[in-house]
C-alpha atoms as a printed R data frame, in Angstrom:
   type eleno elety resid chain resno       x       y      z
1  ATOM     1    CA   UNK     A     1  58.685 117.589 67.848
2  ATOM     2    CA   UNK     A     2  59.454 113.627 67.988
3  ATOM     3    CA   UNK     A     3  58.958 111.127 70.219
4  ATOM     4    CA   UNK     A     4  62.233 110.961 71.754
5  ATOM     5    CA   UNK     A     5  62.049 111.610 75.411
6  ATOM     6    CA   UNK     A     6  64.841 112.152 77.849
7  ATOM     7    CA   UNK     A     7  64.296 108.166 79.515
8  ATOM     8    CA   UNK     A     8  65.344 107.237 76.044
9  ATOM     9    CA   UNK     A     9  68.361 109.241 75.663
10 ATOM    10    CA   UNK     A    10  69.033 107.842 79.214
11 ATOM    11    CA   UNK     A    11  68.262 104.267 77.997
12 ATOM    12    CA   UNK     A    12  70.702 104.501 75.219
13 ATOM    13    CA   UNK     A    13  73.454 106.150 77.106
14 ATOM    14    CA   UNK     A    14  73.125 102.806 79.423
15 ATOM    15    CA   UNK     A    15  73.370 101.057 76.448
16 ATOM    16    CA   UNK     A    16  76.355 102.446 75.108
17 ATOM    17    CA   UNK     A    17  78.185 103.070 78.469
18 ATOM    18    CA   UNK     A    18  77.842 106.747 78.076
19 ATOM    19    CA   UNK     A    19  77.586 109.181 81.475
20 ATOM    20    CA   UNK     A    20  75.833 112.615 80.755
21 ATOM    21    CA   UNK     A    21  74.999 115.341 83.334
22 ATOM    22    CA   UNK     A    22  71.396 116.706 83.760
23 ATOM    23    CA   UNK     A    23  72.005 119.147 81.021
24 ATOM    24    CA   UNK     A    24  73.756 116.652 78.854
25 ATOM    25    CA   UNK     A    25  70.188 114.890 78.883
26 ATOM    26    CA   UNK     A    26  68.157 117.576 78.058
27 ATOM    27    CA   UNK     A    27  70.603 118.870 75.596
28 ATOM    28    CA   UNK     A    28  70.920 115.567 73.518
29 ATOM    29    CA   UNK     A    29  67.044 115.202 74.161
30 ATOM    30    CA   UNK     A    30  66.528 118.112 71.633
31 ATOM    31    CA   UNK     A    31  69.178 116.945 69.662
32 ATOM    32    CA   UNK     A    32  68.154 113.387 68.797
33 ATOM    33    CA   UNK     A    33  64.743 114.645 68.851
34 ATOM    34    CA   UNK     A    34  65.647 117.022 65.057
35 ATOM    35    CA   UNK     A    35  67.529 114.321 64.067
36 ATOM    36    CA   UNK     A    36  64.417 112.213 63.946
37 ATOM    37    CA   UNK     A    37  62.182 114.744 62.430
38 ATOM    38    CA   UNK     A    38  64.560 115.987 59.912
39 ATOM    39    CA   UNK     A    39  65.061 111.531 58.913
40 ATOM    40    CA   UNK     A    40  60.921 111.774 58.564
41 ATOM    41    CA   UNK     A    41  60.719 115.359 56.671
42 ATOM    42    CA   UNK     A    42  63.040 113.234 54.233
43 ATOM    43    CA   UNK     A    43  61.294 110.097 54.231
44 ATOM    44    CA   UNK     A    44  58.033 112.192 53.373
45 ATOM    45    CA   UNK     A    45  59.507 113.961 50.459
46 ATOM    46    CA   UNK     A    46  60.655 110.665 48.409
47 ATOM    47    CA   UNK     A    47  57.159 108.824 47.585
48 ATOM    48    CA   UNK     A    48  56.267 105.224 45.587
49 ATOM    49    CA   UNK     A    49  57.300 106.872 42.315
50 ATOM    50    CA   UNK     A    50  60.780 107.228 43.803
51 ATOM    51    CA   UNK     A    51  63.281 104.285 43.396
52 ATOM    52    CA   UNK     A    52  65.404 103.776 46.386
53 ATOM    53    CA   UNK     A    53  68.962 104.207 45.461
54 ATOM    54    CA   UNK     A    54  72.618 103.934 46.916
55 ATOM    55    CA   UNK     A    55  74.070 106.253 44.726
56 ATOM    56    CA   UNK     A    56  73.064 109.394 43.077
57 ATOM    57    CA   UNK     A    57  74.965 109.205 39.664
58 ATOM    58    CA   UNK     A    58  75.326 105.021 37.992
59 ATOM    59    CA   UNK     A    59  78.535 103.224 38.806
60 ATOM    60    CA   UNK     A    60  80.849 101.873 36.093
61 ATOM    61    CA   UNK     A    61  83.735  99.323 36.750
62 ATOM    62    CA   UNK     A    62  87.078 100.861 36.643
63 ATOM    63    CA   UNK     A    63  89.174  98.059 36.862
64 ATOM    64    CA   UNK     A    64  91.750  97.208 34.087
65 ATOM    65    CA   UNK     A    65  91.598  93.677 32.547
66 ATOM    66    CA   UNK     A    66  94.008  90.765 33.893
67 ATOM    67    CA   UNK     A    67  96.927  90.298 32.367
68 ATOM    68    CA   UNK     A    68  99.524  87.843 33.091
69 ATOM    69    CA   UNK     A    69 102.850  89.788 33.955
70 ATOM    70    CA   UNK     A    70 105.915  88.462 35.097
71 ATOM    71    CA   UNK     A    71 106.025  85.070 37.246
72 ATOM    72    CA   UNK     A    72 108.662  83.938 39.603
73 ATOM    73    CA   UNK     A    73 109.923  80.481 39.714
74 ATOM    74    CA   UNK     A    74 109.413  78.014 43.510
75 ATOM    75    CA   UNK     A    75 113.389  79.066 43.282
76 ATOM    76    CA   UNK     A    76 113.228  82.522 42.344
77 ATOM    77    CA   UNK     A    77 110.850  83.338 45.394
78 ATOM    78    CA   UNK     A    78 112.349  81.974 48.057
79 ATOM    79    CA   UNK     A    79 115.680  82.728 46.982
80 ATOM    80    CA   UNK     A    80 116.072  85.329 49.775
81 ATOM    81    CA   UNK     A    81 113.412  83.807 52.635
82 ATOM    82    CA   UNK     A    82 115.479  83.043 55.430
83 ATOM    83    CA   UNK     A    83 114.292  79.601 55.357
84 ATOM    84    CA   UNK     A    84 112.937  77.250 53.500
85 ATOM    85    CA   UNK     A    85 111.942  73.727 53.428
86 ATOM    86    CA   UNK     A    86 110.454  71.513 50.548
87 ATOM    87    CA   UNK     A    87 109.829  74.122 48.390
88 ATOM    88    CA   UNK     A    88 108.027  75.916 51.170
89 ATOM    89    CA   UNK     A    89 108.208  79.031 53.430
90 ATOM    90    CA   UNK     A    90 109.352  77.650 57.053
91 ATOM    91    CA   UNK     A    91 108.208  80.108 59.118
92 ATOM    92    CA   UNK     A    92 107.838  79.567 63.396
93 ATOM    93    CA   UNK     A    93 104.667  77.478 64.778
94 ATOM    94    CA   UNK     A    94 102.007  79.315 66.197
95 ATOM    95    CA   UNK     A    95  99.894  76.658 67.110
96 ATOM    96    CA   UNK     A    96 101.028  73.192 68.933
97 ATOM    97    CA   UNK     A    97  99.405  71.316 66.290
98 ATOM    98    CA   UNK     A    98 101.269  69.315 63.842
């Protein structure tokens, strides 16, 4: 069994603001306690030879090329905004800077 012992389950429930009864402890005790021998059974089985990767099968860019479609004119796009100034967007200040 690991090394996790129920002061450090209590430490990390202080930590993360988390209240557990007596048998919440003792419970999550065993719990985190597999957890961390089933992450070292796993650490055992991949040795040197074994490159570390973060995905199982290689990843190939699916994106589709850039191409330039349809552009709308300074007029065209704020043809319907509700205002406008200078060629601009006028929308309300949300800061009292100028």
């Amino acid at each position: 069994m690991s090394e996790i012992s129920r002061a450090d389950v209590e430490h990390l429930a202080t930590l993360a603001h988390i209240t557990f009864t007596d048998a919440e402890l003792e419970k999550m005790t065993g719990e985190l306690g597999v957890i961390v021998d089933s992450v070292k059974k796993v650490q055992q089985a991949a040795g040197d030879d074994v490159p570390a990767t973060s995905h199982p099968m290689p990843l190939t860019n699916v994106f589709r090329e850039d191409k330039v479609g349809h552009v709308f004119t300074a007029q065209q796009a704020l043809a319907n905004a509700p205002e406008a100034e200078d060629g601009r967007f006028k929308v309300p200040a949300i800061l009292d800077e100028e």
